[in-house]
C-alpha positions in Angstrom: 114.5 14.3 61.7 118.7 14.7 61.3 117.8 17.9 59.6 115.9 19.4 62.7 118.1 18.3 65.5 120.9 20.1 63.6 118.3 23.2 62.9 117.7 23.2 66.7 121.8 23.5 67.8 121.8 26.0 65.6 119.0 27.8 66.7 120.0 27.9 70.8 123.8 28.6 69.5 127.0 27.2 71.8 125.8 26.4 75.4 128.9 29.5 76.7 128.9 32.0 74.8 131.6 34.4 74.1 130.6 36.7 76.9 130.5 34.0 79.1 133.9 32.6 78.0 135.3 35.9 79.1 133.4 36.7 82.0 134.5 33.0 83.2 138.4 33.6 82.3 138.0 36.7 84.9 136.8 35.1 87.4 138.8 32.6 87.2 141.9 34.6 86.4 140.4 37.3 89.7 140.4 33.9 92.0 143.8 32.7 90.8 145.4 35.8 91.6 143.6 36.6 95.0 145.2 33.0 96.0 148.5 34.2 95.4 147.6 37.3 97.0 147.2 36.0 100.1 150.0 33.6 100.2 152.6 36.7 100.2 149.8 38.7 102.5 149.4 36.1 105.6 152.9 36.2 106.7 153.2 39.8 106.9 149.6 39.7 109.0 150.6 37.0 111.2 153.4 39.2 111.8 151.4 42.4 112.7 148.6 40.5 114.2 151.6 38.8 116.8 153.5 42.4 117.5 150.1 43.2 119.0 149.4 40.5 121.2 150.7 39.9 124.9 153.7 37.6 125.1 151.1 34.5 126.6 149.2 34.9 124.1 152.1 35.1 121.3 153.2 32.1 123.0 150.1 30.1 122.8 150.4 27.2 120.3 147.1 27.4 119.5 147.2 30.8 116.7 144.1 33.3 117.0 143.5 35.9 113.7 142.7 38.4 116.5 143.8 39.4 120.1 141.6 37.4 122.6 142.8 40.1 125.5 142.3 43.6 123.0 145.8 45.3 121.3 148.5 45.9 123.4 151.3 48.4 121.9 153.9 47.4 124.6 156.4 46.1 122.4 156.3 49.1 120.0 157.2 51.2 122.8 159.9 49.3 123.6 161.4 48.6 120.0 160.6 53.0 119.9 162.2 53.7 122.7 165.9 54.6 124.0 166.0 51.0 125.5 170.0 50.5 124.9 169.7 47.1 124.1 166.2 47.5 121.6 165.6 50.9 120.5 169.3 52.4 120.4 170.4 49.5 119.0 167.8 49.3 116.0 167.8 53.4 115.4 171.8 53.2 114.7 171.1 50.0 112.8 168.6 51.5 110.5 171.5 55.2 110.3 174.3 52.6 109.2 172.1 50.8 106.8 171.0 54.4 105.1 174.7 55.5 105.0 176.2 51.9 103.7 173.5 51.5 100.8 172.4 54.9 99.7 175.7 56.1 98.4 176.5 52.4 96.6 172.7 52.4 95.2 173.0 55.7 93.9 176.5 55.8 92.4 176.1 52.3 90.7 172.7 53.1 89.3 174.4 56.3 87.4 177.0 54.1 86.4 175.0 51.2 84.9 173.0 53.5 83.4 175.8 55.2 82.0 177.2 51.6 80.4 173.7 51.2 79.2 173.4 54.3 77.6 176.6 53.4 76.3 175.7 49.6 75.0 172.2 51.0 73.0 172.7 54.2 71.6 176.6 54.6 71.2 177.9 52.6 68.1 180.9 50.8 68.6 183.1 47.8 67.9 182.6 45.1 70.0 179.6 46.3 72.3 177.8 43.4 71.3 180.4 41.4 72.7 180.9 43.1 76.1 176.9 43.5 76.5 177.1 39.5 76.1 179.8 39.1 78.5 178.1 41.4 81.2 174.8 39.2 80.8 177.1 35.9 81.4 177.9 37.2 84.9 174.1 37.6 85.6 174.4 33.5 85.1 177.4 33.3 87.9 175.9 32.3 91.3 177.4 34.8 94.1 177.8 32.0 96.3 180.6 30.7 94.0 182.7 34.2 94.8 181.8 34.7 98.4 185.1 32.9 99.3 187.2 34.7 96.9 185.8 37.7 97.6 186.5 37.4 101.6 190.2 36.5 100.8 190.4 39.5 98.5 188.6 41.6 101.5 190.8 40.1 103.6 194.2 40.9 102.4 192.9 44.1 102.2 192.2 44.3 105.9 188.8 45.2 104.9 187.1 43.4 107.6 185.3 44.9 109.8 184.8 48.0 107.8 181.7 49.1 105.7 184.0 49.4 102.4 183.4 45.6 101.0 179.7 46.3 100.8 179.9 49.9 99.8 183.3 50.2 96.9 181.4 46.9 94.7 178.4 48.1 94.5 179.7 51.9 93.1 180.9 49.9 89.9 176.9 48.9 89.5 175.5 45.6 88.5 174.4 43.4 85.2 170.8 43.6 85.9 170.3 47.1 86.5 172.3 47.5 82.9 170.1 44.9 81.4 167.3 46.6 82.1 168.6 50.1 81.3 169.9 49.0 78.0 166.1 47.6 77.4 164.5 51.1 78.3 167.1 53.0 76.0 166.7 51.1 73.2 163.1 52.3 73.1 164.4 56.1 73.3 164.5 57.0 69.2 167.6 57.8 67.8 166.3 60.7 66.5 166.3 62.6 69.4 169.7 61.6 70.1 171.2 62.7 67.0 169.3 66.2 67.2 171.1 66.4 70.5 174.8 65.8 69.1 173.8 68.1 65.8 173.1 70.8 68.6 176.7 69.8 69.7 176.4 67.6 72.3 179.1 65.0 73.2 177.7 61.7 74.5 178.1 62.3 78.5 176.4 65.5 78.1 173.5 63.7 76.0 173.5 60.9 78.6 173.0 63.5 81.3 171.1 66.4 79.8 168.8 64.4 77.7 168.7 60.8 78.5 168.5 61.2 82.3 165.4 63.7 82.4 163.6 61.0 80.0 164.5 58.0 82.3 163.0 59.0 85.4 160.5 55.9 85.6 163.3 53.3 85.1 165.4 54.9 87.2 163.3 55.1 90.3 162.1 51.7 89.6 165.5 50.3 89.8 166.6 52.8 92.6 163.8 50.8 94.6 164.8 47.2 93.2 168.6 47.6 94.2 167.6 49.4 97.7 165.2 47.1 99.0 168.1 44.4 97.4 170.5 45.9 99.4 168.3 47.1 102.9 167.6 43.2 103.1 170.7 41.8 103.1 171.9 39.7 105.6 174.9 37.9 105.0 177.0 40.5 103.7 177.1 42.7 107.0 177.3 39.3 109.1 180.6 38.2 106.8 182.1 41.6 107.3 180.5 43.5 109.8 179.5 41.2 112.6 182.6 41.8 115.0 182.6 45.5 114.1 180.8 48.4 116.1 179.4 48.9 112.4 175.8 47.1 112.2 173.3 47.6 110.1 169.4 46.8 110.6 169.1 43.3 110.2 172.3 42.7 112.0 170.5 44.5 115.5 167.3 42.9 114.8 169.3 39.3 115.1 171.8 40.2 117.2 169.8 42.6 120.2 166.1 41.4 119.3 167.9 37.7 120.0 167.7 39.0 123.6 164.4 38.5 123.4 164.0 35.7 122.0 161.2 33.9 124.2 159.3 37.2 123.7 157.4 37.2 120.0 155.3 40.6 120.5 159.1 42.2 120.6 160.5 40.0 118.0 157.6 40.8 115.8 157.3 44.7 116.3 160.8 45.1 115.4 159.9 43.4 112.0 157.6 45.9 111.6 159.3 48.9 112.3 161.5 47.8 109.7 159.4 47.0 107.4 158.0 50.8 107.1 160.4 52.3 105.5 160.3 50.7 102.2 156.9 50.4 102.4 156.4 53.9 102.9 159.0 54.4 99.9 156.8 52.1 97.7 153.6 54.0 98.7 155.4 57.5 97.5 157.0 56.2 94.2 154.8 53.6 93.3 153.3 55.3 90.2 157.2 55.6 88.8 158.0 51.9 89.7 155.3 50.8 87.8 155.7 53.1 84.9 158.8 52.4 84.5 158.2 48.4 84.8 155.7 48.7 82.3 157.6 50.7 80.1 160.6 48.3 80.0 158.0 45.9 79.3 156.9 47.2 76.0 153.5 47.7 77.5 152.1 50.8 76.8 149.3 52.1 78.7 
């Protein structure tokens, strides 16, 4: 009798089988990741779903997914238009952001790559060392030099000018080199070497050979420091808020605070800054995630 209960487990085999194990991991792993999805995805529709709304119903407590009285573009136009305290204000905003962080972003990405190259393919005494020093200043929260950094600025008579948050960031930063150094490393060497044997010093290897191959890693931290840098809040309030300098998020706060009983308004502007970098992330998205992936060490 033992023998033919055993016999029969054998015969129907595991109650999931191997298929269903993985077909249950997906779905599993599909609901997980839908969850999160839509965590970081109801915020930004509350937002657009509000810009589109009249200001009664913005200012209803009671929240609707859709318009009970149809779309109204109002605030749009408004936030659009040569208004001088919306529109002007947000267009010279959004020129002053492009002019203070393109230039920084640029220049320090070219000169953390540079170090990079530097740290993974160059040999030399000590770069050990200084790659482990640069990687403790990652660990150093900004907070703690904020007040040095405004006495410095200060002393300077720097306030109230763009140059505090344009000169640091031409020197670049320790995680753009971090992850530079990471992509390098998986550059072979002997390509490199071919390139010096054909007489190549190091800058013109860095530029002529390493640059052309780095396109992915470079656009996907191009995007990273931008966005890093488009956002930012409290550095053009600390230096820029008594200035006629202002960038986006300074005339969103400052001009859209107007407004502030009026949500549609609030909410459109938002938007209209949001579109740029998502309209940059539509166009380079294939590089961001290459070059992501690369970094990695997934290959695909």
């Amino acid at each position: 009798m033992e023998n033919l209960v055993i016999e029969g487990k054998k015969a129907h085999g595991p109650l999931l089988g191997e298929k269903g194990k993985r077909i249950l991991f997906d779905v599993l792993t599909n609901m997980i990741l839908i969850f999160f999805a839509l965590l970081v995805l109801i915020p930004f529709y509350i937002i657009l779903i509000t810009s589109v709304k009249t200001n009664l119903e913005a200012s209803n407590p009671e929240f609707s997914l859709f318009p009970k009285n149809g779309f109204h573009f109002e605030s749009y136009k408004n936030v659009l238009s040569l208004h001088p305290l919306i529109g002007r204000s947000i267009l010279k905003g959004f020129l002053t952001t492009l002019w203070i962080n393109i230039l920084p972003t640029v220049v320090g990405l070219f000169v953390s790559a540079m170090s990079a190259f530097a740290l993974a393919k160059v040999k030399f005494r000590g770069r050990n060392f200084i790659f482990s020093v640069m990687m403790l200043t990652m660990m150093i929260p900004s907070i703690i030099t904020l007040t040095p950094s405004y006495l410095i600025y200060s002393e300077l008579d720097w306030i109230g000018t763009p140059l505090p948050l344009i000169l640091p960031g031409l020197f670049g930063s320790g995680s753009c080199l971090f992850f530079m150094r990471q992509y390098f490393l998986g550059l072979p060497d002997e390509l490199i070497e071919a390139a010096r044997i054909d007489g190549l010093k190091n800058f013109g290897v860095y530029v002529r050979i390493v640059l052309p191959l780095s396109k992915p890693a470079l656009i996907s931290q191009f995007l990273i420091i931008f966005i890093g840098r488009y956002n930012d809040y409290l550095g053009p309030l600390l230096y820029l808020a008594n200035s006629d300098y202002y960038t986006l998020q300074l005339a969103l706060w400052n001009n859209l605070g107007t407004f502030i009983n009026d949500w549609p308004i609030i909410m459109a502007g938002c938007v209209v800054a949001l579109a740029p970098l998502l309209l940059i992330y539509l166009c380079m998205q294939k590089y961001f995630l290459k070059g992501i992936a690369i970094s990695s060490g997934i290959k695909g």
